[in-house]
C-alpha positions, 0 to 999 in steps of 0.5 A: 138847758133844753135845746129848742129843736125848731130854732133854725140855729139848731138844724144841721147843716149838710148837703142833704138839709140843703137838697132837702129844703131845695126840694121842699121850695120846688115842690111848694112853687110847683103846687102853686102854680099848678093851681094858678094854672086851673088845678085847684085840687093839686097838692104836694102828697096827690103830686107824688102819686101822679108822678108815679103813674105810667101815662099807659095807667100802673098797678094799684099795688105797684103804687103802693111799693112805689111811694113806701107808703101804707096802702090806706094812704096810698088807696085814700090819695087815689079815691081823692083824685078819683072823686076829683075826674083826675083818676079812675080805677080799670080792671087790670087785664093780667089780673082778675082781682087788681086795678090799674089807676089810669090818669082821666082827661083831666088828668092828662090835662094837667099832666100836660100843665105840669110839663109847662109848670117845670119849664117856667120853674127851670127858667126863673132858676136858670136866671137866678143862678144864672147859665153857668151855676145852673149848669153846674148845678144840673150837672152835680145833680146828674152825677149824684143820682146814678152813684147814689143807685149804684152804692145802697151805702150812699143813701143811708141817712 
């Protein structure tokens, strides 16, 4: 008998499934607002790189160390954004041959969207769960991070 894989019965069942999927529903109601709110050009994988980038503008290659992704990757989300006006590429002062990816206006502007977004995000939760879990939540969370990035073992798969 073979086992379907994409049956959910199939699927583990452990906290980091459920983080996992979490995370998944936050980042696809992100998207979607962010386009409602006028950027149509926002996608889950560009939303990773913005994340990354330093509102002062962050070194091409440290973008590159950053996600853990093949610098092609990393060099075709940023001529996507650039092509859009989001980012643009400036000579990096400390280094001849480098770049540093600065977010454009219209980068900021959506920068400034996303702080909004999150917000609304987190209030629809917080009434979801309602005052109590949410905090709870917010406070698990809290304590996991820090223990996580203290013990390497922790974040073995």
């Amino acid at each position: 008998m073979v086992k379907r894989l994409d049956e959910r019965s199939a699927w583990p069942d452990h906290i980091g499934w459920r983080l996992w999927e979490a995370s998944r529903t936050w980042q696809r109601e992100f998207v979607a607002e962010m386009r409602k709110a006028g950027h149509p050009w926002f996608t889950d994988a560009r939303a990773t790189l913005m994340g990354h980038i330093a509102r002062r503008g962050t070194r091409q290659a440290d973008l590159i160390e950053r996600m853990g992704i093949t610098k092609q990757a990393v060099q075709q989300l940023i001529d996507g954004l650039e092509a859009e006006g989001v980012l643009a590429r400036m000579p990096d002062p400390r280094d001849r041959r480098g770049r540093i990816v600065v977010h454009t206006e219209k980068g900021l502007s959506a920068l400034r969207d996303s702080n909004d977004v999150k917000k609304k995000i987190e209030e629809r939760y917080r009434r979801l769960l309602g005052e109590e879990r949410f905090k709870a939540l917010s406070d698990a969370l809290k304590h996991l991070l820090p223990a996580t990035e203290k013990d390497p073992d922790k974040t073995s798969a």
